[in-house]
C-alpha positions in Angstrom: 92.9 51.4 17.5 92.0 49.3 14.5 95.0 47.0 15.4 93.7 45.9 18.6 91.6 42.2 19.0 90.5 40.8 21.9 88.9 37.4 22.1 87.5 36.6 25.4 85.4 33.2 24.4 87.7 30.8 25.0 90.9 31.4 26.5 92.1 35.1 26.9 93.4 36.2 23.4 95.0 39.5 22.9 96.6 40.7 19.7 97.8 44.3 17.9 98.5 44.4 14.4 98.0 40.7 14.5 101.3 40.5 16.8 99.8 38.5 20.3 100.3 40.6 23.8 101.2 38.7 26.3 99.9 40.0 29.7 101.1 38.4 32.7 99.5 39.8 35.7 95.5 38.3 36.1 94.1 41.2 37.4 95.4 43.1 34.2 94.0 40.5 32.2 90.9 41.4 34.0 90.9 45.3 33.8 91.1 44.9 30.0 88.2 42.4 29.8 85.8 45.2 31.8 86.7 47.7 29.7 86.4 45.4 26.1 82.8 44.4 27.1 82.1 47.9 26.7 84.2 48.5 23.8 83.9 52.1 22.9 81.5 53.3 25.7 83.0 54.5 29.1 83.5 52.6 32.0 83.2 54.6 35.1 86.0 53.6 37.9 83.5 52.7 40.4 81.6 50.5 37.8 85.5 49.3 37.0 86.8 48.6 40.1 83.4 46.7 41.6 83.8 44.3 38.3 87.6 43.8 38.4 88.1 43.7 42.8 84.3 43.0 44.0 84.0 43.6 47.8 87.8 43.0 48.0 88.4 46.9 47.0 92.0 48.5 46.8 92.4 51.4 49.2 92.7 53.7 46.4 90.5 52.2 43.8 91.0 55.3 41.6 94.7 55.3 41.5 94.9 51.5 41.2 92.7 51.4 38.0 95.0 54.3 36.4 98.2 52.1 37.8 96.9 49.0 35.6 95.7 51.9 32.6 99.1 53.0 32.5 100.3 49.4 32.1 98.2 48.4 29.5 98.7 52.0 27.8 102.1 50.5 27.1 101.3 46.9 26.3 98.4 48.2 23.3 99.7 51.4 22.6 99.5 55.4 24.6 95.8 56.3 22.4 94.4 52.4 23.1 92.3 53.4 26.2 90.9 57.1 26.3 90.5 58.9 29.7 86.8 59.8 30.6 85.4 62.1 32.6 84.6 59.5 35.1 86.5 56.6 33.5 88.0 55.2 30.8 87.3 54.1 27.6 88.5 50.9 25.5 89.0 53.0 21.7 88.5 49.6 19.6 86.0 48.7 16.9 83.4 46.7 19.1 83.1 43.7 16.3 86.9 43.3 17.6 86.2 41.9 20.8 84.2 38.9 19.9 81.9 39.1 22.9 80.3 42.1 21.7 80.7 40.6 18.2 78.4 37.9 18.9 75.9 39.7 21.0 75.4 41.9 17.9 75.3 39.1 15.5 72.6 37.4 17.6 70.7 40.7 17.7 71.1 40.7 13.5 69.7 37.0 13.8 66.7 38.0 15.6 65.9 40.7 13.4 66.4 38.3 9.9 63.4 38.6 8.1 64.1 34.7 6.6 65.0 31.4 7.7 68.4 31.4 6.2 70.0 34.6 6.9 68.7 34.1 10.5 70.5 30.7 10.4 73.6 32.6 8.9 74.2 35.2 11.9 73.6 32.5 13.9 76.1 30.2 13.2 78.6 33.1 12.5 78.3 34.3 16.2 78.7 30.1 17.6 82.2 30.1 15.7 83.8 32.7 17.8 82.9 30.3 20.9 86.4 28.9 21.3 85.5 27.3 24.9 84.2 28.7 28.2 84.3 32.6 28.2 86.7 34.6 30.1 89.7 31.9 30.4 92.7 33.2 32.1 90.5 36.7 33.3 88.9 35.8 36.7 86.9 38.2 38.4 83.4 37.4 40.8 81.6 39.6 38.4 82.7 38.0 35.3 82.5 34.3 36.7 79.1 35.5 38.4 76.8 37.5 35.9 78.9 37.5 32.6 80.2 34.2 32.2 76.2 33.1 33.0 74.5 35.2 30.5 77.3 34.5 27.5 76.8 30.7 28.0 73.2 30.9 28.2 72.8 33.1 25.1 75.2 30.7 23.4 72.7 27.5 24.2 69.8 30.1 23.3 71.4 30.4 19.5 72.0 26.6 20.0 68.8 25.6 20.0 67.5 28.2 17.7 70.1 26.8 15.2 68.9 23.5 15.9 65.9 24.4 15.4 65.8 25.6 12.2 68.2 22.6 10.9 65.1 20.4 11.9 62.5 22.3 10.5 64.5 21.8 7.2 63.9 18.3 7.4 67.8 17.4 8.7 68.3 14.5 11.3 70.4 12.2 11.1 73.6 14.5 10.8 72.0 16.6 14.2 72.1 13.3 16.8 75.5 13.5 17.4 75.7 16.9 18.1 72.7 16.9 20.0 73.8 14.0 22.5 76.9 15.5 23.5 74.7 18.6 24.0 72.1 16.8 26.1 75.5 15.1 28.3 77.2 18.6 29.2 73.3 20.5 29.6 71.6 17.9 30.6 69.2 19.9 32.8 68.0 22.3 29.0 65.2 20.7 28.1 64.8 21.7 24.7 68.4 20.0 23.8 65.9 16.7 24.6 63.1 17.7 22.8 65.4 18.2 19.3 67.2 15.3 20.1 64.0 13.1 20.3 63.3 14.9 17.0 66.2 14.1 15.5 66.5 10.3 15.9 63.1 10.5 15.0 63.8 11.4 12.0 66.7 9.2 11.3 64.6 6.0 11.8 65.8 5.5 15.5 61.8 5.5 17.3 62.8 3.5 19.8 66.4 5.5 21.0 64.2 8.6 20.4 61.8 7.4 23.6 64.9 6.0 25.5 66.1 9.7 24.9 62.6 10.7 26.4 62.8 8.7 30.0 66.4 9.6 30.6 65.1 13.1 30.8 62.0 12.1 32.9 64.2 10.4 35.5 67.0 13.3 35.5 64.4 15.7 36.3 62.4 13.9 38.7 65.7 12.9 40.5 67.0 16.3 40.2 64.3 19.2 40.2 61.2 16.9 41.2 59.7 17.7 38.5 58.0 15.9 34.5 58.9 17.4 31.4 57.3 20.3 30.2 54.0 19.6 28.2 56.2 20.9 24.8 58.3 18.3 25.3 55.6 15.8 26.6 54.1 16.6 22.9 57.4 15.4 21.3 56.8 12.3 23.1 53.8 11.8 22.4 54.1 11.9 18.8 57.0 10.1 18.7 54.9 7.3 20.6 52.3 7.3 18.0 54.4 7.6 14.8 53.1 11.4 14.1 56.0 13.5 15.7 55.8 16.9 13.8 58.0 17.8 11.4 59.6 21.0 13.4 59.3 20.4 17.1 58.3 24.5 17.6 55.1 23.2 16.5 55.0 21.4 19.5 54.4 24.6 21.2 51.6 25.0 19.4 
């Protein structure tokens, strides 16, 4: 089913041959994400029906998946989703559901053997991020577990990316970026310590401590707790003028 995408970053997109499939019915929605995240491997109907229902269960949980199989049969196509011996099976390219897209390119990132091609596969998987995952697909399991590990993998490749912009030298086009980061996660402590970097770097000393107490008081009035010492090493050397040059030396 080359014809088949499914983009689940963002709102819930569905396409064949490039034509978009509407599909009214949430729960459908739903079905279709389960079986995507697992795009050519076999979902059991247990596994299927715990993601998609949770502890609210259909009487029948069996016949109810193969009602919404049917349905969706006809909305991709009859050879779209394969019967199993257990389950079902979702026969798409997995690079066409860009969940599963972007876990792979941030495995291919990790692996890189250079800066720049790590930097590459990074920023390639942050483009398929359209907005917060699994829009219009609502499930315990997905909100729960998924939806968690996709957006903390995404602030993960964030700061990597980040990361390696600094150690390039780069500031001044990063702060803007970086403070919108440090407003809507203002609790990852890292987006701080490249921030601090960052205006650093620009010629902004001063706005770079500022940047350093708002994150002391948030996490004293919040967790109770100081900055890490990484981050404690940022301000320190932003204090005396020798901040390093790629704050994962701070680490060191």
């Amino acid at each position: 089913m080359a014809g088949v995408r499914i983009a689940v970053l963002g709102p819930f997109e569905v396409s064949v041959d490039g034509r978009p499939v509407t599909l009214t019915a949430g729960r459908l929605r739903t079905v279709l994400v389960v079986l995507a995240l697992a795009a050519g491997e076999p979902v059991t109907v247990d596994r299927l029906a715990a993601a998609v229902w949770g502890e609210d269960l259909p009487k029948d949980a069996r016949r109810t998946a193969q009602l919404y199989v049917t349905r969706l049969r006809r909305r991709l196509g009859a050879a779209a989703i394969r019967t199993a011996p257990s389950g079902y099976v979702l026969d798409i390219e997995p690079d066409r559901v860009d969940a599963v897209r972007f876990t792979r390119l941030l495995d291919e990132a990790a692996a890189a053997t250079g800066a720049e091609a790590e930097r590459q596969s990074l920023v390639e998987a942050l483009a398929l991020w359209r907005g917060e995952p699994f829009e219009g697909a609502r499930s315990t399991w997905l909100d729960g577990v998924e939806a968690p590990r996709l957006i903390d993998r995404r602030l993960a490749a964030l700061e990597r990316r980040i990361e390696l912009d600094l150690a390039t030298r780069r500031g001044a086009d990063l702060v803007g970026e970086l403070q919108s980061l440090t407003a809507r996660y203002p609790l990852r402590e890292w987006l701080w310590g490249h921030l601090m970097t960052a205006l650093y770097r620009a010629g902004r000393r001063a706005d770079a401590l500022a940047a350093y107490q708002r994150l002391y008081r948030l996490l004293s009035d919040e967790l109770g707790i100081e900055p890490s010492q990484q981050i404690a090493k940022i301000h320190r050397g932003v204090l005396n003028g020798d901040a390093p040059l790629d704050p994962a030396t701070a680490s060191a």
